[in-house]
Structures are given as C-alpha cells and as structure tokens.
N, C-alpha and C positions, 0 to 999 in steps of 0.2 A: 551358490553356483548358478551361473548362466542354462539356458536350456533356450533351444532355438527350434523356431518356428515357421516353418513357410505358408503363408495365406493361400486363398487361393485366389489373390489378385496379383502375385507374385512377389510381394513385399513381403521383406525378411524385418520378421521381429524377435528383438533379446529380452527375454523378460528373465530379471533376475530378484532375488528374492529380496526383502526390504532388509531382514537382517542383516546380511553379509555387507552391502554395498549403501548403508544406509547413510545418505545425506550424499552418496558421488553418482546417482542416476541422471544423466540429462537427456533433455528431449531431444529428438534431433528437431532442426529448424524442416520448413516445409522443404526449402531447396535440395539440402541432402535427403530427404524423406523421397522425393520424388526422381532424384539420382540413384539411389538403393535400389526403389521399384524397377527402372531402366535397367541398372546391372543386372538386375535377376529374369526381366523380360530377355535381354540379351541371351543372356547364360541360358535358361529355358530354350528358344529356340536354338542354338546352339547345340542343344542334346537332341531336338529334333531332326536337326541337319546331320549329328553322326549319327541316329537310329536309321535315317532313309541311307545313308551309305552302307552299313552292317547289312541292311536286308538286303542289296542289290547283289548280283551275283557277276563275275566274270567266267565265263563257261569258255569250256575248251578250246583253244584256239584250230581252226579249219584249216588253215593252211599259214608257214612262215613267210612269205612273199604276196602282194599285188600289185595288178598292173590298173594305172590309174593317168588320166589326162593331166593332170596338175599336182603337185605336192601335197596338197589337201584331198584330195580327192573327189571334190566338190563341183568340179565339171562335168557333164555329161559326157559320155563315151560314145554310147548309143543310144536310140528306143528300140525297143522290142514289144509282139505281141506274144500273147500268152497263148503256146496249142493246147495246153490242158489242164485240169485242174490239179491245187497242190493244196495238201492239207500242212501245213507249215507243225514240225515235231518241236519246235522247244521254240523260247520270245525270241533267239537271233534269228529265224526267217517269218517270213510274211505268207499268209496263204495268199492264192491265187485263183482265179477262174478265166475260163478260156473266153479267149475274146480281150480281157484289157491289154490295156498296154502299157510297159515295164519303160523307167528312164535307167540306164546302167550308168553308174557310178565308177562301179571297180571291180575285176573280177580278179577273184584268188585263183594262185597259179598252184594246179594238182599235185597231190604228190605221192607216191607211191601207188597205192591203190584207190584211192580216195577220189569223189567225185568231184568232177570243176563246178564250183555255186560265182555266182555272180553276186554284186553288193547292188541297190537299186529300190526304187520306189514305186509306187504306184499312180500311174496319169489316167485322169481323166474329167470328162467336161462335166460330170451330172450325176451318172451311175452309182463311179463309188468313192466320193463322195467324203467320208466316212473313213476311206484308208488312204487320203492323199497325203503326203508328206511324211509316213510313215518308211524308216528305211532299214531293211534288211535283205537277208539275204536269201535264195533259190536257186536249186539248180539250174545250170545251165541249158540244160536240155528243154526246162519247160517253155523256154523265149525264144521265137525265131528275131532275129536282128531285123529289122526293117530299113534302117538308116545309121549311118556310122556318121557320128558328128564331130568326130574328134582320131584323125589317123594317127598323130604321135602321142605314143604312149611312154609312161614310165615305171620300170619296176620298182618296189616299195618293202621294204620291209610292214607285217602287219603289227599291232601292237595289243595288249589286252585291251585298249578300249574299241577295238575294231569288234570286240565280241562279248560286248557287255553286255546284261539284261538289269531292264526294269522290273 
C-alpha cells in the first residue's frame, strides 16, 4: 500500500512497499519530478491565498447608499482639514490629528440615527508620511471642506467591499 509524503521543499513523494508493487515502481523522469514540485508549490500558495481570505473580516455595513464623483469612486470630491482629533474604533476608519488634511472620496448617505462618516485619505507633504494612501472612513464632523473639487455628484449603492477590513 502507497503512503504519501509531503517534503518540505514541497515535492510529493509515493513510496510504496517493494512487496506489493514489486518490479512496476518507476522513477519519475526529472521533467515530471519538477512539474510535481510546481503543482504542489502552486497548491501551497493557493491555501495561503484562501487562509488570508478566511482571516479578513467584512464588518457591518455603515450605511446602504453613497454619493460619490465617478462610478468608482475614485475621484476626489473634496479636501478637507482635520479640527480635531479621532482615535479611529475598528480597521474601517482611520485616525486623525488636527491640522491634516483629508482627500474625500465618498461620503455615506445617514440613515436613521446614525452618524454621516466620509470615505477619504490622508494628504500630506512630510508629516504623516506613514498614513498616505491609506483609505478609510471618519466622521464627518472631524473635516471642515476647504475645497470642493468635484460639484456633480452621484448616489451609489455601498457594497461589502466598501467595508472590509485587513
């Protein structure tokens, strides 16, 4: 009987007993040898890629609707600067300190009792450095609008990946 074995250079080996299979054991050639090793390099990172999906979390969605410059969302609306600071409660927003200033992407449209947050990044020349290009969301209240770059807006359905976390 066969009994199988995974290396840990990621080649799959059958070693089967001399009795059972005696005189029909072949080697494999290097070609398939190093085809094997590739399937299982694949297959490997493959269970990588669905463990970092399993861990990722899609957290509650903030609001059903946003209003957004483009389809994508991916135009600026406005800038804004920050009057105060925010200790950001969970990975979908971003903390803040007074004084930066915020690029707005999209802001979710409130609903019932729930607070208006804005979707948005953080700009800047030097400081911080550190949190550019990072995008989540903040209340609206912490960002006075400085510049409106973008007047026509469109409302958007939000979607789980509007509120995903790493």
């Amino acid at each position: 009987r066969g009994k199988l074995k995974v290396c840990w250079q990621g080649a799959i080996q059958c070693r089967r007993s001399q009795k059972h299979f005696k005189g029909k054991q072949k080697k494999l050639r290097p070609a398939k040898l190093k085809m094997a090793r590739a399937a299982c390099c694949l297959f490997s990172l493959l269970l990588i890629g669905l463990a970092q999906v399993i861990k990722a979390d899609y957290m509650e969605k903030l609001a059903e609707r946003k209003i957004c410059a483009d389809e994508d969302c991916s135009y600026v609306i406005s800038i804004g600067r920050v009057v105060d600071d925010y200790i950001a409660p969970d990975c979908r927003f971003l903390n803040l300190k007074e004084g930066q200033f915020m690029y707005v992407y999209s802001k979710l449209v409130p609903e019932g009792q729930g607070g208006e947050f804005w979707s948005g990044s953080i700009y800047s020349d030097h400081q911080y450095v550190e949190q550019m290009g990072i995008i989540g969301y903040f209340p609206s209240s912490m960002v006075r609008e400085q510049e409106v770059f973008q007047n026509t807006t469109m409302e958007l359905p939000t979607t789980a990946i509007d509120f995903y976390c790493d």
